[in-house]
Structures are given as structure tokens and as C-alpha cells.
TORKELUM-18829 format. One record per residue: residue in one letter; x, y, z of N, C-alpha, C, O, CB in turn. Coordinates in steps of 0.001 Angstrom, whole numbers, padded with zeros to 6 digits, always signed. Glycine has a CB too. Example, Ala and Ser with C-alpha at 12.3 -4.5 7.8 and 13.67 -1.06 7.14 Angstrom:
! residues 2
a+013190-005690+007800+012300-004500+007800+013200-003300+007800+014236-003319+008465+011308-004473+009046 s+012850-002250+007080+013670-001060+007140+012900+000030+007870+013409+001138+008039+014084-000598+005725 
//
This chain:
! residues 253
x+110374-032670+083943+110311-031599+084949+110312-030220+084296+109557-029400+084820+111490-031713+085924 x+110970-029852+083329+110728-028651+082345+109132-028479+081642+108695-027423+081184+111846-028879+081073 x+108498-029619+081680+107236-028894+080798+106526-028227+081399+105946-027338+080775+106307-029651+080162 x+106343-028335+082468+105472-027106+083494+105993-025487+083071+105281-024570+082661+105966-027381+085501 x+107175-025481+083269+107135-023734+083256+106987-023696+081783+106502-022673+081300+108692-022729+083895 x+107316-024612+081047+107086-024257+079587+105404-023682+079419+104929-022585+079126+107411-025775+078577 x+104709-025232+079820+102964-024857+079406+102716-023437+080255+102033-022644+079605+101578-026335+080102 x+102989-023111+081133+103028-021800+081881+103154-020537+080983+102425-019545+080971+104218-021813+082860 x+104239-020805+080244+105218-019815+079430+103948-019324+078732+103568-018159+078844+106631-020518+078332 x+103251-020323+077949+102305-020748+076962+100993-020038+077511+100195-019639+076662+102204-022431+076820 x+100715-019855+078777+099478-019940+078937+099391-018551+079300+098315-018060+078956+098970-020992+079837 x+100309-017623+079983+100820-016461+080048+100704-015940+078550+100002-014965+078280+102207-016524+080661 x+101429-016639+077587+101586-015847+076405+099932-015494+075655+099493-014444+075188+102672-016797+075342 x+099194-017097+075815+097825-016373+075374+096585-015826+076148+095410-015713+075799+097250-017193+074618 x+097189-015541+077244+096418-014696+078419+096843-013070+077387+096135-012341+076693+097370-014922+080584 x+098215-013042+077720+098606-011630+077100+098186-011515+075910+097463-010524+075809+099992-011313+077021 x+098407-012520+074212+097423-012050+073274+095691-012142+073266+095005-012025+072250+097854-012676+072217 x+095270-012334+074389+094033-012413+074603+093561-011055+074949+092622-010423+074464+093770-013381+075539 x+094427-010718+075918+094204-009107+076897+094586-008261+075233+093743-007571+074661+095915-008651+078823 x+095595-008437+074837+096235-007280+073660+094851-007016+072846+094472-005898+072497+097713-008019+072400 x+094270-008045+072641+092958-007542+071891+092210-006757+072425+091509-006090+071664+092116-008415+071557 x+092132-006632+073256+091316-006112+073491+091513-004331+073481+092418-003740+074070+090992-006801+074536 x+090213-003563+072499+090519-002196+072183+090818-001075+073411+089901-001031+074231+089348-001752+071378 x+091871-000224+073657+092085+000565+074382+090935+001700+074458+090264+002126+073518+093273+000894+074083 x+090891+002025+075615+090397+003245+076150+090804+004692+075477+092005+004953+075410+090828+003222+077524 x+090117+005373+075118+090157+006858+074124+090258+007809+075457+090045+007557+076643+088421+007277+072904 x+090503+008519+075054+090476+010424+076530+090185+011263+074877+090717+011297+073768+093174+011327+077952 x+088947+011883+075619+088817+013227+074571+088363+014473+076039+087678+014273+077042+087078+012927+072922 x+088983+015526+075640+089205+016612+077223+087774+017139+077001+087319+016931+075876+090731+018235+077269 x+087116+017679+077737+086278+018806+078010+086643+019461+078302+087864+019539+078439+085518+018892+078567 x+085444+020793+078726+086175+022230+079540+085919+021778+081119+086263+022503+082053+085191+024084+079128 x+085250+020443+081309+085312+020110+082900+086014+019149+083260+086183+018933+084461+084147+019803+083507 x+086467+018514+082480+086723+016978+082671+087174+016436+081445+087630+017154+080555+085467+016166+083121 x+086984+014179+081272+087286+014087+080129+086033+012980+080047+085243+012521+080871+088867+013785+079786 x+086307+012770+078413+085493+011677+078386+086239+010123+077829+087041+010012+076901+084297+012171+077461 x+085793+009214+078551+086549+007971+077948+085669+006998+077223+084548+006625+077569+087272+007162+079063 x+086442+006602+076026+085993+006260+075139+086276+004455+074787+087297+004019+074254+086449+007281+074296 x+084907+003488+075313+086075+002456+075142+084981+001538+073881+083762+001395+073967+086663+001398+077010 x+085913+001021+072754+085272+000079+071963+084767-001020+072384+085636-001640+072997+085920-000252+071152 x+083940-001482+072363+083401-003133+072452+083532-003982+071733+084538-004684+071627+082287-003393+072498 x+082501-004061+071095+082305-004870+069537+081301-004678+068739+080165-004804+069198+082187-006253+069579 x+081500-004323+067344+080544-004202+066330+080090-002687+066466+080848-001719+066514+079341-005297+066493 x+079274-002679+066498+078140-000853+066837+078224-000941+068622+077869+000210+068876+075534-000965+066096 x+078415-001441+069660+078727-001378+070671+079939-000477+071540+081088-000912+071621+078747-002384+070657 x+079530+000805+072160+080840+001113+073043+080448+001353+074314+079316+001193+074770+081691+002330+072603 x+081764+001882+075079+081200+002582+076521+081553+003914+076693+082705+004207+076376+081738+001905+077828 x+080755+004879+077166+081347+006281+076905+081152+006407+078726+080111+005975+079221+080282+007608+075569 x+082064+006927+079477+082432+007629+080709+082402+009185+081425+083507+009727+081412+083481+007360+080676 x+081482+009848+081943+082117+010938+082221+081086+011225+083706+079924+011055+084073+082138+012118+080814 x+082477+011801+084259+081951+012291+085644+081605+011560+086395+081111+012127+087370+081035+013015+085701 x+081607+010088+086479+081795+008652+087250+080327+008427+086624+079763+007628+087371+082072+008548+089279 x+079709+008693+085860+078622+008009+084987+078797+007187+083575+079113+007908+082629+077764+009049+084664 x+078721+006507+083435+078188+004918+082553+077534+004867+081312+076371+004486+081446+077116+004093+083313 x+077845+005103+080186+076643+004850+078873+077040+003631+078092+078138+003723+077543+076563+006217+077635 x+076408+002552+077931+076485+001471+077478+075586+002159+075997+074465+002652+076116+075901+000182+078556 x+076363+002065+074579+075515+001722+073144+075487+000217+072836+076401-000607+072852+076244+002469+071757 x+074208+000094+072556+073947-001347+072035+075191-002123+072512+076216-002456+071918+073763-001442+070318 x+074723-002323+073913+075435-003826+075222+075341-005286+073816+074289-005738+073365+073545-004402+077414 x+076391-005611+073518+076615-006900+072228+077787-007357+072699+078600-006571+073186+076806-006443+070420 x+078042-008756+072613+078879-009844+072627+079169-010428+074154+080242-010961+074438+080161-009405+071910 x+078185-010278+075015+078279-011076+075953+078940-010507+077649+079759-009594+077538+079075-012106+075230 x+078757-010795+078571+079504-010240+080061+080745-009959+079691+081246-008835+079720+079620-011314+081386 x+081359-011127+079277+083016-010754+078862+083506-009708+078418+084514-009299+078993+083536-011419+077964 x+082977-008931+077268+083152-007731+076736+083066-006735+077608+083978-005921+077463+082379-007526+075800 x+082238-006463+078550+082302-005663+079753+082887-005803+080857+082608-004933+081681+081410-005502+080117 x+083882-006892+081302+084419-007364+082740+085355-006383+083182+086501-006541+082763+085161-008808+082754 x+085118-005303+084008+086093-004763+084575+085336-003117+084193+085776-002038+084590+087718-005312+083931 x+084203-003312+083396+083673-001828+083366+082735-001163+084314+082238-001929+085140+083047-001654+082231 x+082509-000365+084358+081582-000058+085295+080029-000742+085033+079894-001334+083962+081569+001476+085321 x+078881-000690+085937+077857-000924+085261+076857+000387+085011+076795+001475+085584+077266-002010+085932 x+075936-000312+083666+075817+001631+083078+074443+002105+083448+073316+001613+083519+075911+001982+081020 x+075091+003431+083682+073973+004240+084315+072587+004819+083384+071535+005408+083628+074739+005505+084902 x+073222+004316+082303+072570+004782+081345+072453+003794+080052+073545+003259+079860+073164+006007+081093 x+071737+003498+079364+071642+002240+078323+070982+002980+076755+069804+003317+076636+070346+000812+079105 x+071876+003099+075822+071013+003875+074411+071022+002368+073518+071969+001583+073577+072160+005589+073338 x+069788+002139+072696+069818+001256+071790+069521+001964+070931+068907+003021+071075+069180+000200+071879 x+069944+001453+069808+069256+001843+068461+068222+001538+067921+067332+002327+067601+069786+001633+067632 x+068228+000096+067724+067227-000787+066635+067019-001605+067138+067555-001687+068243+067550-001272+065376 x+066024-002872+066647+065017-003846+067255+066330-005084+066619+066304-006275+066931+062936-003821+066473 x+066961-004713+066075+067962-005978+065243+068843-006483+066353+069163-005665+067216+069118-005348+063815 x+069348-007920+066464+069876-008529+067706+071185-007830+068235+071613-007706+069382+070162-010036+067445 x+071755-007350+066825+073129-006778+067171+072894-005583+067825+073924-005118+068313+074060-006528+065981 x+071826-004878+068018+071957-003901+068782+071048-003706+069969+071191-002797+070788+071934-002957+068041 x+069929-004795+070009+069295-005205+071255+069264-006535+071546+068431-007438+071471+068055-004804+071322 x+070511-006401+071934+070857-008566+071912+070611-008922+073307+071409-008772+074232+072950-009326+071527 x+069543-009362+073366+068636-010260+074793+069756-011158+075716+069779-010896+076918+067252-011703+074044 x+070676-012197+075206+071466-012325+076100+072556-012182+076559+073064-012897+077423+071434-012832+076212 x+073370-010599+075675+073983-009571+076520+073090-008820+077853+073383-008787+079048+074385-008478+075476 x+072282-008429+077358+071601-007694+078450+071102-007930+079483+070769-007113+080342+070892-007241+078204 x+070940-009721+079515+070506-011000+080337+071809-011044+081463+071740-011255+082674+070373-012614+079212 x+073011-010769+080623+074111-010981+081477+074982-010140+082281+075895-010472+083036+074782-011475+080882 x+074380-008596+081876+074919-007626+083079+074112-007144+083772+072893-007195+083605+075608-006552+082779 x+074880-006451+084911+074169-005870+085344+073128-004669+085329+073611-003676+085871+074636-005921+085743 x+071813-004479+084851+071087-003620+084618+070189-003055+084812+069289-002573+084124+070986-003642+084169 x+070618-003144+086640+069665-002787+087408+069162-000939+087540+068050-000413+087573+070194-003431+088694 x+070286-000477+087579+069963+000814+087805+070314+001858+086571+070269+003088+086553+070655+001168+089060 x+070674+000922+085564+070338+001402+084250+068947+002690+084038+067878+002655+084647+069973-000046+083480 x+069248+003444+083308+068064+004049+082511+068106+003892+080896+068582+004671+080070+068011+005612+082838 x+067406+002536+080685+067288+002656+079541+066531+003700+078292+065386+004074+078549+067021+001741+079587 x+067105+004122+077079+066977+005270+076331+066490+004402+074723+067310+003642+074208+068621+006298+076384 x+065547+004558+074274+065424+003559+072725+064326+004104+072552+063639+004799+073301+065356+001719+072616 x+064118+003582+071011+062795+003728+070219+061910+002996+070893+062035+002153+071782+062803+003279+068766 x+060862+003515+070248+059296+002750+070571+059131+001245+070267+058417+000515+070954+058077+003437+069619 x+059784+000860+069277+060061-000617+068961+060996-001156+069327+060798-002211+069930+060127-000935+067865 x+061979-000838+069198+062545-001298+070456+062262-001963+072167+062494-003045+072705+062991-000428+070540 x+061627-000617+072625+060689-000628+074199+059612-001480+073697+058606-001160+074332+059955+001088+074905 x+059363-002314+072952+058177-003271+073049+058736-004786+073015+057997-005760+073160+057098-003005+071764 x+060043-004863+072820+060809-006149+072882+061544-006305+073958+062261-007249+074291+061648-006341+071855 x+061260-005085+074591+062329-005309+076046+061735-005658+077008+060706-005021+077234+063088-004146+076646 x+062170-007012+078172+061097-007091+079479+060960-006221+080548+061936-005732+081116+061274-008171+080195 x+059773-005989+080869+059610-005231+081858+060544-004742+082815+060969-003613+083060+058872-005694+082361 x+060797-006080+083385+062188-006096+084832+063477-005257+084287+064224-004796+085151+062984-008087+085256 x+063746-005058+083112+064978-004284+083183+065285-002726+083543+064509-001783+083388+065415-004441+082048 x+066106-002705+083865+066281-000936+084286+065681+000015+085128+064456-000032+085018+066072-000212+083354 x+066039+000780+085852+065238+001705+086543+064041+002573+085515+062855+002626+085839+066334+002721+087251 x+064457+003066+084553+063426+003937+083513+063707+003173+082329+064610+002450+081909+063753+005727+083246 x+062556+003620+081940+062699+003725+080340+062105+004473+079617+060936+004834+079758+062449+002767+079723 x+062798+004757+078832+062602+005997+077933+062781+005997+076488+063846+006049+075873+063437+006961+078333 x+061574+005929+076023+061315+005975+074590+061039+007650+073717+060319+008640+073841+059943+004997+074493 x+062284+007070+072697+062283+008474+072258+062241+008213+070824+062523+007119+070334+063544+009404+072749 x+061725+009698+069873+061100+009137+068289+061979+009999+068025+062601+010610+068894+059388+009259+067558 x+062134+010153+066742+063283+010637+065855+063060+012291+066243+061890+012673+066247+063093+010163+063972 x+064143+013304+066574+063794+014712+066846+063619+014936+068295+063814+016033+068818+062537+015125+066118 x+063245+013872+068940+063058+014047+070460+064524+013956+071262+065560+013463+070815+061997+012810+071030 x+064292+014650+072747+065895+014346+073291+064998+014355+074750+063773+014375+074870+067552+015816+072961 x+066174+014332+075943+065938+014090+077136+067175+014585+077940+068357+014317+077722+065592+012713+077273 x+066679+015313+078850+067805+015155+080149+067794+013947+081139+066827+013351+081615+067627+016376+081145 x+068840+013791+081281+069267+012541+082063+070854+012728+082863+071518+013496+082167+069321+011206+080871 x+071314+012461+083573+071994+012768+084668+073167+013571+084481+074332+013308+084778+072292+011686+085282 x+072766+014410+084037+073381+015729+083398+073955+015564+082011+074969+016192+081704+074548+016285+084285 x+073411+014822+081231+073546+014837+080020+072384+015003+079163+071277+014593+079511+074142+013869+079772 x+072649+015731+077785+071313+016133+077288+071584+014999+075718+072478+015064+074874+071103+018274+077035 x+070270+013924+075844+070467+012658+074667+068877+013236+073650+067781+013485+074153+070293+010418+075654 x+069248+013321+072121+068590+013576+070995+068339+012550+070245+069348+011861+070095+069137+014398+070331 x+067478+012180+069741+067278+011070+068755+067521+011808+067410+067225+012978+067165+065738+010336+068852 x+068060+010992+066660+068031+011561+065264+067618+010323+064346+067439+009155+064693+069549+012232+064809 x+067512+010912+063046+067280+009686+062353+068282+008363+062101+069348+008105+062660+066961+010144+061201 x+067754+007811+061334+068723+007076+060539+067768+005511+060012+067091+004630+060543+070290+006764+061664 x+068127+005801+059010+067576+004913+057579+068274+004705+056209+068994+005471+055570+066352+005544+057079 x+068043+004013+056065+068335+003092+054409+067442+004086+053515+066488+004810+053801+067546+001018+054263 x+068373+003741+051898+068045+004914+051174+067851+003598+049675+068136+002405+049781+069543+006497+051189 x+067394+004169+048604+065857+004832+048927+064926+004213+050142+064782+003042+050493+064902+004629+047539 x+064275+005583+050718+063044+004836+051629+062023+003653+051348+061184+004032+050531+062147+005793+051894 x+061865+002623+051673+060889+001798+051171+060608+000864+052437+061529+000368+053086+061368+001033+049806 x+059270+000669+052729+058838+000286+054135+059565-001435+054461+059568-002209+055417+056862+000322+054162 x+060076-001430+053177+060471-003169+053231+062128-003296+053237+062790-004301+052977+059801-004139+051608 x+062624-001903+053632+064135-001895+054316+064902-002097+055121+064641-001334+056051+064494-001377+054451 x+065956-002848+055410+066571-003231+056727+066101-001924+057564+065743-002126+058725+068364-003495+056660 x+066085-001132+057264+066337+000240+058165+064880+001612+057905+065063+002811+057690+068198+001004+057452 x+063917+001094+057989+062772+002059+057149+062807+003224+058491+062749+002857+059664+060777+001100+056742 x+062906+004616+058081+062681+005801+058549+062197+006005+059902+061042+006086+059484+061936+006317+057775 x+062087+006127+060882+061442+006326+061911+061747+005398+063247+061825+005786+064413+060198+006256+061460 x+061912+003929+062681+061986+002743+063555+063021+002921+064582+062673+002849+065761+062270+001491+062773 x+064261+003146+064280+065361+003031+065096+066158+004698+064994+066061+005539+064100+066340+001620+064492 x+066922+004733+066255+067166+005726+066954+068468+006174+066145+069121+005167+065870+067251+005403+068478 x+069128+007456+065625+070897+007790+065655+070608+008335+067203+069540+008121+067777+071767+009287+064217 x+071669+009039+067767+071875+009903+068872+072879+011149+069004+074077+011024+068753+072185+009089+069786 x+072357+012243+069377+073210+013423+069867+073317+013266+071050+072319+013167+071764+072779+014736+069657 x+074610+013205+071545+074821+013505+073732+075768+014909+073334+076795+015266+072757+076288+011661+075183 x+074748+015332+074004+076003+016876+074840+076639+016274+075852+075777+015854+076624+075169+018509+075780 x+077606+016047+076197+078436+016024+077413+079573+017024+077395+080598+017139+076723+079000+014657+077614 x+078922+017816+078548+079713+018917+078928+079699+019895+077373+078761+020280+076675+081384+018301+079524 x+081307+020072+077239+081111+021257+076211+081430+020443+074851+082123+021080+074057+082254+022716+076491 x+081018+019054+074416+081336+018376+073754+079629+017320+072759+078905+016732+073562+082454+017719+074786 x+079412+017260+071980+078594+016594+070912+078935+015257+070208+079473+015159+069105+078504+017487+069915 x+078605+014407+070883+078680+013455+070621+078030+012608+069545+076944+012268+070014+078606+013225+071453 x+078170+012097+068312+077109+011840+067296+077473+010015+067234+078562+009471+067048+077381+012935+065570 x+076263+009461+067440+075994+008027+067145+075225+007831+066201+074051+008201+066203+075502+007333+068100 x+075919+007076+065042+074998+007133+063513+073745+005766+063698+072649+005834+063144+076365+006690+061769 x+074049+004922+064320+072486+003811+064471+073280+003509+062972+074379+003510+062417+070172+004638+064579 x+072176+003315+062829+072392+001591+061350+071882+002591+060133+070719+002567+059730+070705-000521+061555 x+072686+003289+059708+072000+004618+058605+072581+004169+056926+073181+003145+056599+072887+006660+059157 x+072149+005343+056057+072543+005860+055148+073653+006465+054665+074785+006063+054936+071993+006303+055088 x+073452+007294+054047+074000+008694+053560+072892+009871+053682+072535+010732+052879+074478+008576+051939 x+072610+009654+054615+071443+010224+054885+071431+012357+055024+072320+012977+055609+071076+009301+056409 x+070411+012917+054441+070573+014292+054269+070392+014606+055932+070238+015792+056221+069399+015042+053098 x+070397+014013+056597+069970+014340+058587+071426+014569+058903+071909+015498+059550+069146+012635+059881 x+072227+013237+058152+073894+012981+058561+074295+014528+058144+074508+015530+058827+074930+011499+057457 x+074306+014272+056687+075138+015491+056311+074906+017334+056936+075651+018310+056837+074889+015439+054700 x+073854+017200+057419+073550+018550+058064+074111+018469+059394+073860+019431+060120+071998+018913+058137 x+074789+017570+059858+074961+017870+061527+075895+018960+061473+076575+019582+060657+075623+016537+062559 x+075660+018922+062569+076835+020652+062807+078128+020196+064222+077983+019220+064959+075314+022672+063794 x+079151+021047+064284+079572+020853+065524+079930+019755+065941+079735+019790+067156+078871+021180+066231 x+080342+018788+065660+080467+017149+065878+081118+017316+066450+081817+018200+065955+080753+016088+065058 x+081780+016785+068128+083418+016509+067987+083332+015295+067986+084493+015130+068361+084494+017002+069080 x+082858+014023+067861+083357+013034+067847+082269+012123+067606+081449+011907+068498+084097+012886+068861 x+082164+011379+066092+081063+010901+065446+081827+009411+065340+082898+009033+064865+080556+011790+063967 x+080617+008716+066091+080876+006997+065108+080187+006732+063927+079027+007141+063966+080364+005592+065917 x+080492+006219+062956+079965+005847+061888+079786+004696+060934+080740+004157+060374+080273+006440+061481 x+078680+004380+060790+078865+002686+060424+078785+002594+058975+078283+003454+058251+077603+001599+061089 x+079512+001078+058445+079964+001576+057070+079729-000371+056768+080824-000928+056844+081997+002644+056898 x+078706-001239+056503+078863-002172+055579+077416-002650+054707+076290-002329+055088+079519-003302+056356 x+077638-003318+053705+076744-003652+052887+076413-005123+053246+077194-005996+053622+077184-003390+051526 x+075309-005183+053079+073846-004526+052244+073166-003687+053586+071954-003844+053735+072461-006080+051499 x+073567-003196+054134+072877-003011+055776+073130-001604+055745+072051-001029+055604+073699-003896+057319 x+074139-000751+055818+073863+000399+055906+074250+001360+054356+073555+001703+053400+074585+000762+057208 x+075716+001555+054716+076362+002074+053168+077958+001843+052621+078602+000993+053236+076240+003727+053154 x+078466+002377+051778+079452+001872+051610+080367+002868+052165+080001+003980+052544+079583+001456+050373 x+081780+002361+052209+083222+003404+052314+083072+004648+051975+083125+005655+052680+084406+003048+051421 x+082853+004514+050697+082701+005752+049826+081595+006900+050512+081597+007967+051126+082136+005212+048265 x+080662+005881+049947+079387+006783+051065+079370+007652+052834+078910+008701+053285+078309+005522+051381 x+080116+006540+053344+080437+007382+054457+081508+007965+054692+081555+008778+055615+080304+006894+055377 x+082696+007671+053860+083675+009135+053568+083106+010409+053048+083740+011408+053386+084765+008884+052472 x+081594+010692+051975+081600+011413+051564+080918+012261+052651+081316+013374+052995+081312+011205+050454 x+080065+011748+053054+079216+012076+054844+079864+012890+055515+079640+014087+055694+079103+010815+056024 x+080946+012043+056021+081983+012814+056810+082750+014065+056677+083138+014955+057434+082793+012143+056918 x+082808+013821+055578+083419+015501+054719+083098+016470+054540+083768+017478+054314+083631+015707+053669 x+081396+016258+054648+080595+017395+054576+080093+017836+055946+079427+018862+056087+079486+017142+053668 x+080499+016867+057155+079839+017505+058383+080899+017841+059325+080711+018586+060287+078780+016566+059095 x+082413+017092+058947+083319+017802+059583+083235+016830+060634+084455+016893+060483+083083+019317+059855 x+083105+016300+061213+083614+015758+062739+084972+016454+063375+085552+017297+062689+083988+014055+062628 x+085400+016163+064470+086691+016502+064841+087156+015379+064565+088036+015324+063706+086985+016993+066137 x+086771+014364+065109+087259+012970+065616+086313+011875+064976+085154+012075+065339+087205+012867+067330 x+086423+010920+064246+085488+010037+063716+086503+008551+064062+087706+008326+063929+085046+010464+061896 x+085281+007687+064583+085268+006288+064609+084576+005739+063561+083354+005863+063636+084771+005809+065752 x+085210+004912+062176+084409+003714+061859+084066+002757+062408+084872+002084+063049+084698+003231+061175 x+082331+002324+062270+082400+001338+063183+081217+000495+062591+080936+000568+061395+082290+001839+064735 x+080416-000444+063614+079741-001633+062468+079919-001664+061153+079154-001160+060331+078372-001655+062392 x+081389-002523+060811+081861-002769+059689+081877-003827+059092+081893-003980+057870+082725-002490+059663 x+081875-004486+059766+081209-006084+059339+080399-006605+058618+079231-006711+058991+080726-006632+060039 x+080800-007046+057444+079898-007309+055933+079144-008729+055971+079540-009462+056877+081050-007376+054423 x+078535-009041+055480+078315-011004+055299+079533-011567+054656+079926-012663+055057+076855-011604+054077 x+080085-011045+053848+081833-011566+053496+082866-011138+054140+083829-011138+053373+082376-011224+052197 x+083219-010672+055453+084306-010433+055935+084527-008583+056295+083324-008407+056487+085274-011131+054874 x+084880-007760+056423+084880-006280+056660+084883-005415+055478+085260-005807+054374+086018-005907+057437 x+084362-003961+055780+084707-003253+055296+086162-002767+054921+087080-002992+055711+084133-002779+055726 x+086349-002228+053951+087961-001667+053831+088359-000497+054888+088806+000479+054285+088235-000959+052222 x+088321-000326+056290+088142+001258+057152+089782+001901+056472+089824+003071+056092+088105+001057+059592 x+090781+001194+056403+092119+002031+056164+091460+002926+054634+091868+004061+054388+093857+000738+055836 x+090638+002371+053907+090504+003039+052631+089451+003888+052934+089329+004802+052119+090248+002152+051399 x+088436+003879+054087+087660+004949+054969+088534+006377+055171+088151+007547+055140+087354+004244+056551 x+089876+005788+055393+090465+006797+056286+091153+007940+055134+091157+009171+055155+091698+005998+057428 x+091944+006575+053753+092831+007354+053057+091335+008291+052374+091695+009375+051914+094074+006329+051867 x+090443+008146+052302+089626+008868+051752+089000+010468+052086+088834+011354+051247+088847+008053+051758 x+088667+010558+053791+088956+011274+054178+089705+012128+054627+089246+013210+054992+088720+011126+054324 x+091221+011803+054716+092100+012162+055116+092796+013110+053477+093527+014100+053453+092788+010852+055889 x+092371+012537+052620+093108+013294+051303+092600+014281+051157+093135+015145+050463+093110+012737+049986 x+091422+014476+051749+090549+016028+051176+090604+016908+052143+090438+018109+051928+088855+015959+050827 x+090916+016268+053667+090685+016570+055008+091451+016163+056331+091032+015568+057324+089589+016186+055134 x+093026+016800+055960+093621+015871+057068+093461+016391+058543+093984+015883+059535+095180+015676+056805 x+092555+017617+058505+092210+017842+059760+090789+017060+060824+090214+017358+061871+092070+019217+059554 x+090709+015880+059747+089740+015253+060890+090623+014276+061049+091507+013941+060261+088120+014748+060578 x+090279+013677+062429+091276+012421+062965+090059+011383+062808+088978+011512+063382+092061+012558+064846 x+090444+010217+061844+090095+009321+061786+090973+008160+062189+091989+007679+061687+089673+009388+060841 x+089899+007715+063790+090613+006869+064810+089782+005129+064265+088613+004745+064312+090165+007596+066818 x+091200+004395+063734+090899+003143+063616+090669+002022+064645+091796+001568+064841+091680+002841+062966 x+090092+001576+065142+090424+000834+066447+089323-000313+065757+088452-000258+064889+090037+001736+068259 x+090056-001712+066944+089453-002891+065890+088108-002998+066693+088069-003053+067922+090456-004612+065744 x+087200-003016+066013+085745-003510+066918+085361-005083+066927+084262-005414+067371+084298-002744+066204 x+086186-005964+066480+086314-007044+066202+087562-007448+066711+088584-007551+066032+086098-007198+065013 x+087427-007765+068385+088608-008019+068802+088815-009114+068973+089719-009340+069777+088927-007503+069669 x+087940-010637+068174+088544-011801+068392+089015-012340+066678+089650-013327+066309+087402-012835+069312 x+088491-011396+066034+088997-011166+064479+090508-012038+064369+091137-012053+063311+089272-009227+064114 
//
């Protein structure tokens, strides 16, 4: 007669380390409002403001989204699964989406999805429901047409929201585009090998463009993660005025 509330006890307990994984919600203020910031998984987040929706590269399935809004807005990066993964996007809702991506990208996507779509090349931007979205680069270094990441193909992103600059690095370098940004307040940045760059490399990035606020993020190596705490002691020794926010993007890790 005791094993019931026991298996109970049990099933409660990995409901709760199930929920604990999962990454908390960010607040960064504007001069109107705020914006919320929530991790997903891998190069995937959700950004919030003003009861509008931005899904980056929708990855790891409905589950990862249960309880979010559905997005009003959709940015991909690249044609690679992790960031245009067919049956995430199969599984939410994405009806009144406006999808935002490269040109290669928009040729792998089916018709039926989204209200718009909008293909944008490196340098180009768009208004969209009161937010102003920029393509920037991002590529593998040296350039060579036979690179995970060759020049032009896939999207980074600038969002103005409100009085705030939002920087999404896409699947990059150390790229001279990175290091010139200006004004950042709050840059994600992806950091593993052989795919984009190393620790080092994107600590040195960061240092030179200042962010306010930086997320490491697609960190995930073919052997296991990047080092991000040694991301952080790196930037943080030269620069303890940027906040480098760790949060796990690998929440079944």
C-alpha cells in the first residue's frame, strides 16, 4: 500500500528535474517596454516584445516551444538542418508567421508555410511589425566556395527593437563584418569546431565590438561542447563590463 505515493514521489521528482531544465526567460528593459529572452536549443531562441513573437532557427521539436506563443515572425539563417529543420517547423504552428531567410534557404522551404516570405541577401533589412531586421554576413574563414559556411549563402541578423540592437551571429567566423558592429546591446554568438570558430576566436570578437550583454551559443562540437565558462573567463579579464550570460542551450545535456 506504500508504493503508490512513493512511485508518485518519483514521478513528481522527474517532472520537476525535467521542468528545471529547462532555460529561463531573460528581461532586457527598453525605453518602451521589455524584451524577453528565452533559450531553446542549440542556435535556436525566442525573442518577445510588445505581444509579438520571433522564433531563430525553430530546432528540437513542438516540445521545445509548449507554452510559447506562436511566432509572428520566423528568421533562419542557413540551409543546414539545425537551423532549417523541416520537422520542427512541420510541428508548430506557422500559420501566420512571416518568414525572414536567405535566398537558399527560401528554395527549401514549402510553399504552404507562413503568411510572407521574405528573402533577404547579406546588407539588406526590412520593416516588419514594427521592427526593423538587417541581414549581415557570416562565413567561414579563409573564404573558399567548398566551406561549411561560403560568404553570401546564409543570413547573421540586426533587429532594432525599440531603442535596443539586437545582433544574431548565424554560423560565422571571426569575421571583419563581426568585429565592426557598433552599438550591440545584446549579441548571441556561436563558438564550435570545425563549423564556425573557436573560444578564443570569439572572445577576441567580442572585445572588439563591445556588446552589452552576450550569449554563447551553438556550442556543440562533434566531441561534446565548447569550453563557454573559459568564453567567459576570457572576456571578462579584459572586460568585466560586458555581461556574459551562460545559459544551457542543451537542456537535455
Amino acid at each position: 500500500m506504500k508504493i503508490k505515493p512513493i512511485l508518485i514521489s518519483i514521478s513528481l521528482l522527474i517532472s520537476f528535474h525535467t521542468w528545471a531544465q529547462k532555460p529561463a526567460i531573460d528581461i532586457v528593459k527598453t525605453k518602451k517596454g521589455t524584451i524577453q529572452i528565452q533559450p531553446i536549443s542549440h542556435s535556436s531562441l525566442v525573442l518577445t516584445y510588445n505581444n509579438k513573437t520571433i522564433y531563430v532557427d525553430p530546432y528540437g521539436g513542438s516540445k521545445m516551444y509548449k507554452g510559447i506563443n506562436a511566432p509572428d515572425i520566423i528568421l533562419i539563417t542557413d540551409i543546414h538542418e539545425d537551423h532549417l529543420d523541416q520537422k520542427t517547423l512541420d510541428s508548430i504552428d506557422t500559420s501566420k508567421a512571416i518568414f525572414i531567410l536567405p535566398e537558399e534557404a527560401a528554395k527549401k522551404l514549402p510553399k504552404n508555410y507562413g503568411s510572407e516570405i521574405v528573402k533577404l541577401q547579406n546588407g539588406q533589412g526590412v520593416h516588419r511589425l514594427g521592427f526593423f531586421i538587417s541581414a549581415v554576413p557570416m562565413y567561414n574563414l579563409p573564404e573558399e566556395a567548398n566551406s561549411f559556411h561560403p560568404k553570401g549563402r546564409g543570413n547573421g541578423y540586426l533587429l532594432n527593437i525599440d531603442d535596443k540592437q539586437v545582433y544574431i551571429s548565424g554560423d560565422t567566423e571571426d569575421i571583419k563584418e563581426m568585429r565592426a558592429l557598433q552599438n550591440i546591446d545584446v549579441a548571441f554568438v556561436c563558438m564550435n569546431l570545425p563549423y564556425t570558430m573557436t573560444v578564443e576566436q570569439a572572445a577576441s570578437a567580442v572585445l572588439e565590438f563591445q556588446p552589452k550583454i552576450v550569449y554563447p551559443f551553438h556550442y556543440r562540437e562533434k566531441d561534446g561542447f565548447s569550453d563557454v565558462e573559459a568564453f567567459k573567463n576570457l572576456v571578462n579579464s579584459k572586460n568585466k563590463d560586458i555581461d556574459v550570460r551562460l545559459r544551457n542551450w542543451y537542456p537535455t545535456k
